[in-house]
TIDRENDREN-236035 format. One record per residue (C-alpha): residue number from 1; x, y, z. Coordinates in pm, whole numbers, plus 50000, padded with zeros to 5 digits. Layout:
<sites>
<k=NUM; X=X; Y=Y; Z=Z>
...
</sites>
This chain:
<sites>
<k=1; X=50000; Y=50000; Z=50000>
<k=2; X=50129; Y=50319; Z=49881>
<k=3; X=50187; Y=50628; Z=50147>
<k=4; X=50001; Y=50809; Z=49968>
<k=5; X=49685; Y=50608; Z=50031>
<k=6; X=49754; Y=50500; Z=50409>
<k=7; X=49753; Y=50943; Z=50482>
<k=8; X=49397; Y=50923; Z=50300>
<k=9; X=49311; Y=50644; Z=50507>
<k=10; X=49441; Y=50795; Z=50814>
<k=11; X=49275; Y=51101; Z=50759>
<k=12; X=48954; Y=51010; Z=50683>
<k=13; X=48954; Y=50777; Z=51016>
<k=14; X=49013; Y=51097; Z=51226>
<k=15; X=48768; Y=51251; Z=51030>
<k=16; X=48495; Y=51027; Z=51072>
<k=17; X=48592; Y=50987; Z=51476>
<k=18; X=48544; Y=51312; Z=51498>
<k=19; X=48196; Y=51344; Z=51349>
<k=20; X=48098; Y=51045; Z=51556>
<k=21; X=48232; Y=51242; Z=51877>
<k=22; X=48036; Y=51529; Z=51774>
<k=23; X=47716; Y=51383; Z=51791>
<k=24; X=47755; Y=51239; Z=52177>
<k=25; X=47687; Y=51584; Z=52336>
<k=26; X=47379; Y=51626; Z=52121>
<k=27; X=47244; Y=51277; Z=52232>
<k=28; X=47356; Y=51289; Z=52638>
<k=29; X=47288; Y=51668; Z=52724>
<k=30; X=47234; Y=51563; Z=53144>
<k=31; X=47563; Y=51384; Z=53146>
<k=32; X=47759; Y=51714; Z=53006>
<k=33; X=47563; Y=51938; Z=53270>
<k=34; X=47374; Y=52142; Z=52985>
<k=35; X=47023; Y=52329; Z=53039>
<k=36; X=46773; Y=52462; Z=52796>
<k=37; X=46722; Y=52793; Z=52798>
<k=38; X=46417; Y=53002; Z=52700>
<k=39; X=46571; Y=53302; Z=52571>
<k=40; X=46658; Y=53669; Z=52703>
<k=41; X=46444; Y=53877; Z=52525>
<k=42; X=46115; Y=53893; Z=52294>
<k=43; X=46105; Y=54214; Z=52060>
<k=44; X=45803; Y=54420; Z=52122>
<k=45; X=45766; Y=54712; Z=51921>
<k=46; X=46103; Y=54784; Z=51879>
<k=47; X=46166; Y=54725; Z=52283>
<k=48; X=46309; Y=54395; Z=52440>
<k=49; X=46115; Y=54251; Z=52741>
<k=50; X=46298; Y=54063; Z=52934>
<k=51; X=46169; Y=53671; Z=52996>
<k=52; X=46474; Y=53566; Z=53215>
<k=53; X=46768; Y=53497; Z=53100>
<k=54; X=47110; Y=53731; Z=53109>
<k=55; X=47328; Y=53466; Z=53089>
<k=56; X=47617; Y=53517; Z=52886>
<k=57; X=47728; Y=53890; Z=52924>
<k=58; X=47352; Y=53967; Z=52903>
<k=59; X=47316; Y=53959; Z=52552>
<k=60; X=46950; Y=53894; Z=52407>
<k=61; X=46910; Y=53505; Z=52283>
<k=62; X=46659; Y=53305; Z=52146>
<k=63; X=46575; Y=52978; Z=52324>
<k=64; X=46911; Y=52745; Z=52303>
<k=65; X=47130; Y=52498; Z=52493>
<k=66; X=47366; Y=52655; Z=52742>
<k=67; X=47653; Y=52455; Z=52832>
<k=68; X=47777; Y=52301; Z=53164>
<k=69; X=48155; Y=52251; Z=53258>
<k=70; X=48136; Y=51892; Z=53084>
<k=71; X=48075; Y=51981; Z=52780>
<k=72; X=48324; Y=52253; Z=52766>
<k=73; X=48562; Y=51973; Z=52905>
<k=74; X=48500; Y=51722; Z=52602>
<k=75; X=48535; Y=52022; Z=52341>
<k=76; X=48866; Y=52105; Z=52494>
<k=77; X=48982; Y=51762; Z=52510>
<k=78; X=48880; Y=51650; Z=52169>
<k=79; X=49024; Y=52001; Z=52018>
<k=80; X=49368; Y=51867; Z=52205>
<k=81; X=49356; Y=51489; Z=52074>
<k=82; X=49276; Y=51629; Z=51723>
<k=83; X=49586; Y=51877; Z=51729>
<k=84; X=49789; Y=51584; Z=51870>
<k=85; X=49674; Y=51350; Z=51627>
<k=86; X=49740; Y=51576; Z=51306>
<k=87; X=50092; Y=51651; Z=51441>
<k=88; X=50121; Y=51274; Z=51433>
<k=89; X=50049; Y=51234; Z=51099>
<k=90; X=50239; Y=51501; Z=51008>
<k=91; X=50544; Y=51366; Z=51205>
<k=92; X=50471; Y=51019; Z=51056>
<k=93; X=50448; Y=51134; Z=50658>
<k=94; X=50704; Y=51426; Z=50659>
<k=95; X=50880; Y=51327; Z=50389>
<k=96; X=50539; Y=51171; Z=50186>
<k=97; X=50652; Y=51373; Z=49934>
<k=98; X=51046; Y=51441; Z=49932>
</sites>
């Protein structure tokens, strides 16, 4: 098998873990600690009445996900194992094309 083909292969695997990953926050919201939100703010003529929510440096919102401490855990981890990963493959097909 060629070099050239096992980088494809390589990178589409941490591709494809990485869309996987994505999709476990999504699916297990109470394990990462996140809460649904109804919004800041409803425009009324022009105004903004406040329905609750200032979270966020009090900017207005429409209803959404906030997230808990997990869930900024797992984005910082994965960002960290993809970095580490891609200088992996970089260290391991430097010279792909010497």
């Amino acid at each position: 098998m060629s070099k050239n083909l096992k980088l494809i292969i390589d990178v589409v695997l941490v591709g494809t873990l990485l869309m996987a990953v994505s999709f476990v926050p999504e699916n297990a919201r109470e394990f990462f600690g996140d809460w649904l939100c109804q919004g800041s703010g409803e425009a009324i003529k022009d105004t903004y009445h406040y329905t609750g929510c200032n979270y966020g440096g009090g900017g207005f919102h429409d209803p959404e996900w906030h997230w808990g401490f997990r869930h900024y855990v797992w984005m910082i981890m994965g960002l960290a194992l993809t970095i580490i990963r891609v200088i992996g493959l970089v260290k391991k097909y430097d010279n792909l094309y010497e």
